[in-house]
BAZA-441705 format. One line per field, with one value per residue (C-alpha): x, y, z; chain. Coordinates in steps of 0.2 Angstrom, whole numbers. Example, Ala and Ser with C-alpha at 12.3 -4.5 7.8 and 13.67 -1.06 7.14 Angstrom:
2
px: [62  68];
py: [-22  -5];
pz: [39  36];
kette: [A  A];
***
This chain:
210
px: [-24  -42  -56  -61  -55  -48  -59  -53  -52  -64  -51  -41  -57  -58  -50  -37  -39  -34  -28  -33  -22  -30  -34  -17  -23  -22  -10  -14  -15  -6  -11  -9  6  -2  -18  -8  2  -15  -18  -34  -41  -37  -20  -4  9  26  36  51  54  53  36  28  16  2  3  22  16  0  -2  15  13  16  26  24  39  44  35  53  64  54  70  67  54  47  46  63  72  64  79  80  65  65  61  53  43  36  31  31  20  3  -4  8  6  -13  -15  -11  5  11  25  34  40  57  65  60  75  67  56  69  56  50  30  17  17  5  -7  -6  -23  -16  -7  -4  7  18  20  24  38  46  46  54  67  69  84  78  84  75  62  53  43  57  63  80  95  109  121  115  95  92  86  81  74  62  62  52  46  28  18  -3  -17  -25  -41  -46  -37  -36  -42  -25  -27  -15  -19  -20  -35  -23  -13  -20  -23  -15  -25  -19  -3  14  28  45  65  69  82  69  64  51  49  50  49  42  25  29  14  4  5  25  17  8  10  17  5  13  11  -1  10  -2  -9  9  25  36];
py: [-406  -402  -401  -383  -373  -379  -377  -366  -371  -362  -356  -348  -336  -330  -314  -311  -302  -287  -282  -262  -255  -251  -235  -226  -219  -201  -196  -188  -168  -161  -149  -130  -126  -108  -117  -128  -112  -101  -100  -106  -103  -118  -118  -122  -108  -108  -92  -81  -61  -49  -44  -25  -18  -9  7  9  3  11  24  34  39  34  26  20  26  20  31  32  36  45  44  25  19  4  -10  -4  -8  -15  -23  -4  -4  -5  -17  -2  5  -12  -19  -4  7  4  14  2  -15  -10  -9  -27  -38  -45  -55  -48  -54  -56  -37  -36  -33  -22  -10  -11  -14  -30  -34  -37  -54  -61  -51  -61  -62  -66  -50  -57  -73  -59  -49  -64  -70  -55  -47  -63  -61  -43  -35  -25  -9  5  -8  -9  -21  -33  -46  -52  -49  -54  -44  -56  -51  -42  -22  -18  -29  -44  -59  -74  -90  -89  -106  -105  -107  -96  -88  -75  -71  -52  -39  -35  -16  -7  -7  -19  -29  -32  -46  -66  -65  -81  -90  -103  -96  -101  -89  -97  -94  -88  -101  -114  -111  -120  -140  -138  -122  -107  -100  -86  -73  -68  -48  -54  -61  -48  -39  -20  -8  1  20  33  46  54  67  70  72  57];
pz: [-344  -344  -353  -353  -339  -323  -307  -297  -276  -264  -252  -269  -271  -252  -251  -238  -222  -220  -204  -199  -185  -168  -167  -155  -141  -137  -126  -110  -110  -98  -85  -87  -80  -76  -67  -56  -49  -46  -28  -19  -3  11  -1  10  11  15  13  23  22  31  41  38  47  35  40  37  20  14  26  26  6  -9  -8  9  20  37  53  63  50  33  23  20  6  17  0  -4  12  25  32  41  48  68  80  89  75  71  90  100  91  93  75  68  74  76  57  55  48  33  28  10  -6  -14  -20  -39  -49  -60  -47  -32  -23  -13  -17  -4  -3  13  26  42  53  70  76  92  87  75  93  104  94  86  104  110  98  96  107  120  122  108  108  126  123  114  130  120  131  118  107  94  95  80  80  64  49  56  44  48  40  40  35  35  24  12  21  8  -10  -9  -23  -29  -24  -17  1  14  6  -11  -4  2  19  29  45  57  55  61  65  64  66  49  47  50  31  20  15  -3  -15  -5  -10  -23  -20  -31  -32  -37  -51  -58  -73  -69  -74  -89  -84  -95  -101  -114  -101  -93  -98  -90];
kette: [A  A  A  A  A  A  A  A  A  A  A  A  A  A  A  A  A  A  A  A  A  A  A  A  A  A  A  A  A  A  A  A  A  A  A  A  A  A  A  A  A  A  A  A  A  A  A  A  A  A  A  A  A  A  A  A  A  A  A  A  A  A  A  A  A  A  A  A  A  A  A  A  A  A  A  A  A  A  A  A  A  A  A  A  A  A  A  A  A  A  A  A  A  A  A  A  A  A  A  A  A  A  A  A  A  A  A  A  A  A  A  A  A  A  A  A  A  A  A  A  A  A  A  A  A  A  A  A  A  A  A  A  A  A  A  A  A  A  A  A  A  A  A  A  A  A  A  A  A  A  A  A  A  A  A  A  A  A  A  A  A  A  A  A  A  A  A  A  A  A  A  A  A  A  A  A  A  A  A  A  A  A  A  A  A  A  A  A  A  A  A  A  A  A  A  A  A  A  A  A  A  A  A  A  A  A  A  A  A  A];
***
């Protein structure tokens, strides 16, 4: 026992450490999944549909309806449109190429999908393929070569984005282009174009009756 009050050890007054948690680090954002898709010039392109010349498109009405056969909306089906109409016909393959979208479920119709600026590799192998016959410029000697309905995997590289018109300037136009055999297909996920993308435009039926 003491006298008076016990002494009280130096390391009985330190006060304890308190430990304080690193702060966690954040965790990454990640990317906008609506960035990542936008297409930019010198962007790769893989896609295969059918190839349309412009005038068969634009030109004929609206909408555009094929020159041979006026029955036929062209972006409804141009599976009919002719070998003939597309190669042979200079105001046709004179207003320039492009390859389409998919059909959208909801219009029926197929979206302008890519403008090709190398007519001439279009008119080398579609006429290579193409049976000859209706088509005089078409070399293909086989039951088998196709008369109607030219599809094509086209790959290339974003040259220009397009205004999104409705005209031949509305799509991205394609350079160094390659035209292949449909069935060669694309390495990956084909390109989805961007006029497929788009919003429809609601139509104004305030001044109309609809």
């Amino acid at each position: 026992v003491c006298d008076g009050a016990p002494t009280i050890p130096p390391l009985c007054k330190t006060e304890a450490a308190v430990t304080v948690p690193a702060a966690p680090t954040p965790a990454p954002v990640p990317d906008d999944p609506a960035a990542s898709d936008e297409l930019m010039v010198g962007d790769d392109v893989c896609i295969t549909g059918y190839v349309m010349d412009n005038y068969c498109i634009y030109t004929t009405g609206n909408p555009g309806v094929l020159l041979d056969d006026q029955s036929v909306v062209t972006l409804e089906n141009p599976e009919l449109h002719s070998f003939y109409c597309l190669l042979d016909v200079g105001v046709c393959y004179n207003s320039g190429f492009q390859v389409l979208g998919e059909k959208n479920p909801d219009t029926g119709l197929h979206c302008p999908g890519f403008e090709l600026d190398d007519t001439d590799a279009v008119l080398e192998v579609a006429r290579a393929l193409g049976k000859n016959g209706k088509c005089k410029t078409c070399t293909g000697e086989e039951d088998s070569n196709p008369e109607y309905g030219y599809r094509a995997t086209i790959k290339g590289k974003v040259k220009s984005l397009g205004d999104g018109s409705h005209s031949a300037a509305g799509p991205p136009t394609l350079t160094d282009i390659q035209v292949l055999d449909e069935s060669v297909g694309c390495d990956g996920a084909p390109t989805i174009p961007p006029l497929c993308k788009a919003e429809p435009v609601a139509k104004d039926c305030s001044q109309e009756f609809c």
